[in-house]
C-alpha positions as CSV (number, residue, x, y, z in Angstrom):
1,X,-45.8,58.3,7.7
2,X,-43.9,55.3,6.2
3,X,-44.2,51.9,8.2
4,X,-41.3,50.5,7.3
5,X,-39.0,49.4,10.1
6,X,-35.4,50.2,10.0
7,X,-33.5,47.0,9.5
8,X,-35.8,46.6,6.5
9,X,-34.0,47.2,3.7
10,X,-36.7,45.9,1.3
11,X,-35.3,45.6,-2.4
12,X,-31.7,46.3,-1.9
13,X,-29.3,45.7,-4.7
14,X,-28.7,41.5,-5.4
15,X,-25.7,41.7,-5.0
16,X,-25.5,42.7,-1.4
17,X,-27.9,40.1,0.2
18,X,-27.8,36.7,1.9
19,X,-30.2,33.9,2.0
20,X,-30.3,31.0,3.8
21,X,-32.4,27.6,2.2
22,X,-32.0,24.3,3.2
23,X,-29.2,25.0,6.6
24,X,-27.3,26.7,3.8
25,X,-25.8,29.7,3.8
26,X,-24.9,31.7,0.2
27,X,-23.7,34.8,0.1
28,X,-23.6,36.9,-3.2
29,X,-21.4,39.3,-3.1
30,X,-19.7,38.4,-0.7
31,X,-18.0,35.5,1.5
32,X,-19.9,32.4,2.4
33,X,-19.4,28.7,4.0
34,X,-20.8,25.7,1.4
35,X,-21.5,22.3,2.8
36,X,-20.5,20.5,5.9
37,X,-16.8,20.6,4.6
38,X,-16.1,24.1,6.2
39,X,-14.2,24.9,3.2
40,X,-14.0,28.5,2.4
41,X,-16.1,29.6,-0.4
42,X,-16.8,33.1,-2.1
43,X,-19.3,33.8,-4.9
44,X,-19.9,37.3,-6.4
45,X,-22.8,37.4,-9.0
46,X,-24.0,41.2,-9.9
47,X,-26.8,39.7,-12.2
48,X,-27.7,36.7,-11.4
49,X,-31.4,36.6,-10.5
50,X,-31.9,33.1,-9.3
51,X,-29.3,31.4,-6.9
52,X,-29.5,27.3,-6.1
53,X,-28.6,27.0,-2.7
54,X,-28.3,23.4,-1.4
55,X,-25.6,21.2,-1.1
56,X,-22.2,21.8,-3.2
57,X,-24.1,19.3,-6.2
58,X,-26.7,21.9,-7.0
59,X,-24.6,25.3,-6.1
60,X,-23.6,27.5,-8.5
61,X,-20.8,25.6,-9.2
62,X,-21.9,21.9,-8.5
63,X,-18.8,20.2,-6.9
64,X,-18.3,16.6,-6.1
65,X,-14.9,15.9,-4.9
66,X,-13.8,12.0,-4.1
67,X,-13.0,11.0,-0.8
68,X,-9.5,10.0,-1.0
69,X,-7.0,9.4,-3.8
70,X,-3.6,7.2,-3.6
71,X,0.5,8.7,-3.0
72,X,2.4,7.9,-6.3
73,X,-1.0,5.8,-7.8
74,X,-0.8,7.5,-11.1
75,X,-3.6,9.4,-12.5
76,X,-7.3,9.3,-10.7
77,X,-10.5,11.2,-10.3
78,X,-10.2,14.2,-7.9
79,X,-13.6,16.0,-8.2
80,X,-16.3,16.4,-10.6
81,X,-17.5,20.1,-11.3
82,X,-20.9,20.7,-12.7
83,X,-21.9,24.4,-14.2
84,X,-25.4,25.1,-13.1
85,X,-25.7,28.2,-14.1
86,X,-27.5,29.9,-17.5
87,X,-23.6,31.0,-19.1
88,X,-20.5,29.2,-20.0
89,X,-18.3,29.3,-17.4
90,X,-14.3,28.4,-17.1
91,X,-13.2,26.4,-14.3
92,X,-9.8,26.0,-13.1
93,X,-8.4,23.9,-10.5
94,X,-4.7,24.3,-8.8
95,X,-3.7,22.3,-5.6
96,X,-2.5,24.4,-2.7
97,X,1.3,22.9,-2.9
98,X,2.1,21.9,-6.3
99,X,4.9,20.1,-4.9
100,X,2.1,17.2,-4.0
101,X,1.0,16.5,-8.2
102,X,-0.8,17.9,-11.0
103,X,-4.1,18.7,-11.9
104,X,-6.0,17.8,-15.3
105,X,-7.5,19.7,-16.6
106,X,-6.2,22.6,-15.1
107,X,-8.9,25.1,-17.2
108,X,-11.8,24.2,-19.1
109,X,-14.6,25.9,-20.6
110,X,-17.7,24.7,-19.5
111,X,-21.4,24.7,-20.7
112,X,-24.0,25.3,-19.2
113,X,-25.6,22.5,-17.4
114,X,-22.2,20.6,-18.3
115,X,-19.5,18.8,-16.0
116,X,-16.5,17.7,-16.3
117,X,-14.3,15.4,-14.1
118,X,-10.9,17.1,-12.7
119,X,-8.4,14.1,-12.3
120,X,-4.9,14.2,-10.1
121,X,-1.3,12.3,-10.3
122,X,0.0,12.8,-6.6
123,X,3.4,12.4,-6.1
124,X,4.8,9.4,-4.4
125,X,6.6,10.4,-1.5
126,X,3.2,13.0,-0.4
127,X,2.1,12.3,3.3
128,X,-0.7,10.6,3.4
129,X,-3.8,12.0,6.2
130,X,-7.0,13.3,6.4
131,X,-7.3,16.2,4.5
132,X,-4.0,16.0,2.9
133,X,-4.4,17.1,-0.5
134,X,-5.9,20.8,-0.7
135,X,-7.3,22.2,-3.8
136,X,-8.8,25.3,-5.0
137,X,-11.3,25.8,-7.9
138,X,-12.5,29.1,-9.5
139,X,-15.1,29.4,-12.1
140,X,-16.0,32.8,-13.9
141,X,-17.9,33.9,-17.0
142,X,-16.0,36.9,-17.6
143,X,-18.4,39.3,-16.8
144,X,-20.6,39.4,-14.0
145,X,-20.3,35.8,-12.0
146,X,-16.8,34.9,-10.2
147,X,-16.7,31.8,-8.0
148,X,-13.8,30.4,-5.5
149,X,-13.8,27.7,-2.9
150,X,-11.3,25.2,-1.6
151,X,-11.8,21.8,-0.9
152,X,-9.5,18.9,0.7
153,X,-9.5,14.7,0.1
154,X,-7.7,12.5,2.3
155,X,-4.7,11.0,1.2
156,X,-4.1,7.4,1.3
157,X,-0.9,5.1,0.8
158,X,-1.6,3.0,-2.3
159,X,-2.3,-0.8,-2.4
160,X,0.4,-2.6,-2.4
161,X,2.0,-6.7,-2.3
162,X,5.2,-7.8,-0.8
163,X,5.3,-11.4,-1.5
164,X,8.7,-13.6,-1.6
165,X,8.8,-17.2,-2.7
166,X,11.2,-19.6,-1.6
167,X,11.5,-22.9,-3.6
168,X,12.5,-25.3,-1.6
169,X,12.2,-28.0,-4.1
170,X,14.5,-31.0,-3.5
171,X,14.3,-34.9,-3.6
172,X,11.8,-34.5,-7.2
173,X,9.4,-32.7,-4.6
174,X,8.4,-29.3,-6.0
175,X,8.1,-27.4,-2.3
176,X,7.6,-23.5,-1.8
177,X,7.1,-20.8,1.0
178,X,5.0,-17.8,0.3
179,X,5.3,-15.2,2.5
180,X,2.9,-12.0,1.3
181,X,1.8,-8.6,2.8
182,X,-1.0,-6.7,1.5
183,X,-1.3,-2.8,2.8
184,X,-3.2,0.2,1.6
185,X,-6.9,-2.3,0.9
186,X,-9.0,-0.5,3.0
187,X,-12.1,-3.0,2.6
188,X,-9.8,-5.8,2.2
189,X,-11.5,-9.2,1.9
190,X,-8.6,-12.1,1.5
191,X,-5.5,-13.3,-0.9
192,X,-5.6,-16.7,-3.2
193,X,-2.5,-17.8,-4.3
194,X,-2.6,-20.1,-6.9
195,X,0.2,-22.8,-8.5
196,X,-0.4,-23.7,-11.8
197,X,2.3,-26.2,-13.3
198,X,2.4,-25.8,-16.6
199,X,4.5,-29.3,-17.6
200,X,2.8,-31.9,-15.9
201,X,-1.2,-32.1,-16.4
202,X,-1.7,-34.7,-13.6
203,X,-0.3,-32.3,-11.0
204,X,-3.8,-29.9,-11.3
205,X,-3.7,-26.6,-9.8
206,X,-3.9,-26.0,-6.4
207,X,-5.5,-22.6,-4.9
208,X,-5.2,-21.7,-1.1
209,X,-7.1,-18.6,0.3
210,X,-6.2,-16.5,3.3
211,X,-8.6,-13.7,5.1
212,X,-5.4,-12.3,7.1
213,X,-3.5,-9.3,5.3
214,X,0.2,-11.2,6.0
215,X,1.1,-14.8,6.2
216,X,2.8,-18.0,5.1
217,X,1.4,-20.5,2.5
218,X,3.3,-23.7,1.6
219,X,2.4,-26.2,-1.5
220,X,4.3,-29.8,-1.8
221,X,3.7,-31.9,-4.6
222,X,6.0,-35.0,-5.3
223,X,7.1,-36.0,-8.3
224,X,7.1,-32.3,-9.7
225,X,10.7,-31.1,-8.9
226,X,12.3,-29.7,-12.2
227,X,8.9,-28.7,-13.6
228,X,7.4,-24.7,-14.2
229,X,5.3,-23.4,-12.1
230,X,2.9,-19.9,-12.6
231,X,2.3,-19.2,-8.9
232,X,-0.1,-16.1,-9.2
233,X,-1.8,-13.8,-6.6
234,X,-4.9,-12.6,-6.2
235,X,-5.8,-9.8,-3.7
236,X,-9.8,-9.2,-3.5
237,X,-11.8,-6.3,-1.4
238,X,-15.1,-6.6,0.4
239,X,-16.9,-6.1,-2.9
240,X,-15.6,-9.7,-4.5
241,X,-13.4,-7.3,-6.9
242,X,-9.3,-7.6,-7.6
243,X,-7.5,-5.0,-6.5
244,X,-4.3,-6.8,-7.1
245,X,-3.2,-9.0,-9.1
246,X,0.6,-10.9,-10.0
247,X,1.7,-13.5,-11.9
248,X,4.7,-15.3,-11.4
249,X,6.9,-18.0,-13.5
250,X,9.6,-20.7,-11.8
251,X,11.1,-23.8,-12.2
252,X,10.9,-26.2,-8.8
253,X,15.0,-26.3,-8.7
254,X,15.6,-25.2,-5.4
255,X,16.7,-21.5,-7.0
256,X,14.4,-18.4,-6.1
257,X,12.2,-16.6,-8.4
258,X,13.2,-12.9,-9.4
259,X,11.2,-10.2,-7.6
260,X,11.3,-11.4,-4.1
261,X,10.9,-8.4,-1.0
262,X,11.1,-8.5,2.3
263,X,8.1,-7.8,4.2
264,X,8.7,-5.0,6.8
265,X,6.8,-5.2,10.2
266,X,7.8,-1.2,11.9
267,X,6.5,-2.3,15.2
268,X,7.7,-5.6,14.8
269,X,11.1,-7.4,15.9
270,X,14.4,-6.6,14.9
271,X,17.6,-8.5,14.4
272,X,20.3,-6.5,16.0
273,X,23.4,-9.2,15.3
274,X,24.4,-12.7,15.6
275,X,27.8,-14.6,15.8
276,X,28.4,-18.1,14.6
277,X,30.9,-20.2,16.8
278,X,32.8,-22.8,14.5
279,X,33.8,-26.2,17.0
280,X,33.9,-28.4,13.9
281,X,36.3,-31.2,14.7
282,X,37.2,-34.6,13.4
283,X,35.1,-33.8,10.0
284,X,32.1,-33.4,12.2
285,X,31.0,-29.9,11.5
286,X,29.5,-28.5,14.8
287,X,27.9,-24.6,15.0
288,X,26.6,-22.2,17.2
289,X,24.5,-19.4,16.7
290,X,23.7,-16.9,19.3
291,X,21.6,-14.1,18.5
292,X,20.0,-11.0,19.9
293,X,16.9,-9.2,19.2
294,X,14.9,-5.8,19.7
295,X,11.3,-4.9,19.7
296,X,9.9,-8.2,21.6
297,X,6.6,-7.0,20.4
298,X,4.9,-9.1,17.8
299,X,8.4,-12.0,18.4
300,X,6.8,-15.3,18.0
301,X,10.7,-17.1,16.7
302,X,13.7,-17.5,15.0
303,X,14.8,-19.4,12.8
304,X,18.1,-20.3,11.9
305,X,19.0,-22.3,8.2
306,X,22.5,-23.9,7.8
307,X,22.7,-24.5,4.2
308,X,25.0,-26.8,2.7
309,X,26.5,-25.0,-0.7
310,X,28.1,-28.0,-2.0
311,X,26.8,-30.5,-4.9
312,X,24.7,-33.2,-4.0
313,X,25.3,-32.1,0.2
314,X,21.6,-31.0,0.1
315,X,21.0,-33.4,3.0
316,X,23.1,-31.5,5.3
317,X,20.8,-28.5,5.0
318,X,19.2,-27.9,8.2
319,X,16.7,-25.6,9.6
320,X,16.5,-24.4,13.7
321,X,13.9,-23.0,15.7
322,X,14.3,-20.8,19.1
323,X,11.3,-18.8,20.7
324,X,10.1,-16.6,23.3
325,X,13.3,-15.0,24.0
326,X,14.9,-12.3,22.3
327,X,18.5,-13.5,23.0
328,X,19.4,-17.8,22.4
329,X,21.4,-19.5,20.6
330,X,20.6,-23.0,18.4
331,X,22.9,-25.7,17.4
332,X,24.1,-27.3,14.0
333,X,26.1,-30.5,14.3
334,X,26.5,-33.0,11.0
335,X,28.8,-35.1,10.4
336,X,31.1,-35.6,6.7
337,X,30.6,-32.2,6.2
338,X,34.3,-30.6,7.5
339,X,36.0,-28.1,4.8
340,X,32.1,-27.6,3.2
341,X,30.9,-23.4,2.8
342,X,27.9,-23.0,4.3
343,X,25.3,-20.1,4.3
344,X,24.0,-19.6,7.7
345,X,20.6,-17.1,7.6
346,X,19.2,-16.3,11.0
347,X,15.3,-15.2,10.7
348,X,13.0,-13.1,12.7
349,X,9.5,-14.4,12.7
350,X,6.7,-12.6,14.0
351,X,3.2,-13.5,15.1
352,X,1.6,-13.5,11.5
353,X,4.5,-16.4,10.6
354,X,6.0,-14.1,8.5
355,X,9.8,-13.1,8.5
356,X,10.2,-9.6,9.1
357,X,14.3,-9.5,9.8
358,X,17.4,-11.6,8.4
359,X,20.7,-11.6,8.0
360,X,23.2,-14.1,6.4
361,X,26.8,-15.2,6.5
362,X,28.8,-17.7,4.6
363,X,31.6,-19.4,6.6
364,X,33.8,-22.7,5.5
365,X,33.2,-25.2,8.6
366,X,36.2,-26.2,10.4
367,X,38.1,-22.6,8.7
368,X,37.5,-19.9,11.6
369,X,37.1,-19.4,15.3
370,X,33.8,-17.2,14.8
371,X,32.0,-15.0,12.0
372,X,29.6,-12.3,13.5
373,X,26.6,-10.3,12.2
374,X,27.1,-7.6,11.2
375,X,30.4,-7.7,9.9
């Protein structure tokens, strides 16, 4: 009489049975769960004798995906496959909605105890997310060993700098306004910007460093108007490493630098309109701007710059502040300046100091009743 119990099916065929080691379960022949990921994995292996069970390094197929890759970043490490079995194995590796990059490679052959690193191009306009960017990877030696499994990696927006530079240079003073945004530095430390001029050796360089990800710096140095200047940015994480970097040439003339963006606050306030009263009389030229604003949150001001366009009427250039409201109005008056064009700019400031809205007209003072914004 046999003593064997019924559930015991003693040496049934390998490629029927389960184990569990180390909290892991592997199936072969069947479907199994690898890792904490909860990604779906399936392993068939008719004569493989001696399975690694562990994490998803030592499987197998050891597999070593990143955490997160960059929208539109250009090429980078996805995951890094290792073949831990006895045979050569091809891999291949396809994302789950090609529409979201490519994959290279997309096949290789691998050796045993070999790896290779799978790298991806994800397309700009993907949305970014935890677990955004699904791939699969498959791995077979032809004959008796076929692996599958998916895996997802978060998808992140890539770091980025919106800076724009306003030289305000006038009077032989070399003046400027920096106003930068940094996004997508996840361990972001701070921003140095730097202005080098490169005519005059007794200026020296001058370096200011900020730890917030958006503000305003300003540099004045007399004497230096009509000179070149290399302003240049430097954005560093929490490691002491530049991420970002950007270098940029102008002379202190009062004229902007190319390249200048607009920083964008989605929360922030927004401009809706303005309108521009003209009362200039008697060659006195005398404005009002009254403005309205949405999305009070974040508001800290508005300014408003009447710019004199006219040679050698830089002194009639004048800038206005109003805060705490959302609708105002400021006030230009200046006499000797009837019949000059002017460009009027209204600016949304927010709490950082940074503009995040404008708008601009050009009127001739003393020519028009009113000019509004928007057209």
């Amino acid at each position: 009489m046999s003593d064997r119990r019924p559930d015991d099916r003693g040496s049934a065929a390998l490629s029927r049975r389960t184990f569990v080691a180390g909290g892991l379960l592997v199936g072969v022949g069947g479907a199994m769960m690898l890792g904490d990921s909860y990604a779906f994995s399936q392993t068939v292996a008719s004569r493989v004798t001696n399975v690694a069970t562990a994490e998803d390094e030592s499987a197998l197929l050891g597999v070593s995906p990143v955490s997160s890759v960059e929208a539109g970043g250009g090429e980078t490490p996805l995951v890094t496959v290792t073949n831990n079995t006895a045979t050569v194995l091809t891999v291949s590796t396809a994302l789950a909605d090609s529409s979201q990059g490519s994959v290279t490679p997309a096949s290789s052959s691998l050796e045993s105890g070999a790896s290779n690193t799978v790298s991806v191009s994800v397309a700009g306009g993907s949305a970014t997310g935890t677990n955004a960017l699904s791939f699969g990877i498959t791995a077979t030696d032809g004959e008796g060993i076929s692996i599958s499994m998916t895996r997802s990696v978060d998808i992140v927006k890539p770091a980025s700098l919106v800076r724009s530079i306003r030289d305000q240079s006038r009077n032989n003073n070399a003046e400027y306004q920096v106003t930068y945004q940094v996004s997508g530095v996840d361990t972001f430390d701070s921003i140095t910007v730097t202005f080098e001029n490169l005519d005059l050796g007794w200026v020296g360089d001058v370096t200011k460093s900020w730890t917030d990800t958006e503000g305003v710096i300003t540099y004045s140095r007399g004497g230096a108007a009509n000179s070149e200047y290399l302003i240049t940015f430097d954005v560093y994480d929490a490691s002491g490493s530049i991420v970002l970097s950007e270098s940029v040439t102008d002379i202190a003339d009062g004229d902007e630098p190319p390249g200048n963006q607009q920083p964008t606050d989605p929360d922030g306030p927004r401009l809706e309109s303005f309108t521009v009263t003209d009362e200039t009389l008697h060659n006195n030229t005398d404005y009002t701007v009254t403005y309205e604003l949405s999305n009070p949150d974040r508001f800290e001001e508005v300014r408003v710059t009447f710019e004199n366009t006219e040679p050698n009427k830089s002194w009639a250039t004048r800038t206005e502040t109003a805060g705490a409201f959302t609708t105002g109005s400021v006030t230009y008056e200046q006499g000797g300046t009837e019949g000059d064009t002017y460009e009027i700019t209204v600016d949304v400031v927010n709490t950082s100091g940074i503009v995040v809205d404008s708008g601009t007209v050009t009127h001739v003072a003393g020519s028009d009743g009113t000019v509004s914004f928007p057209e």
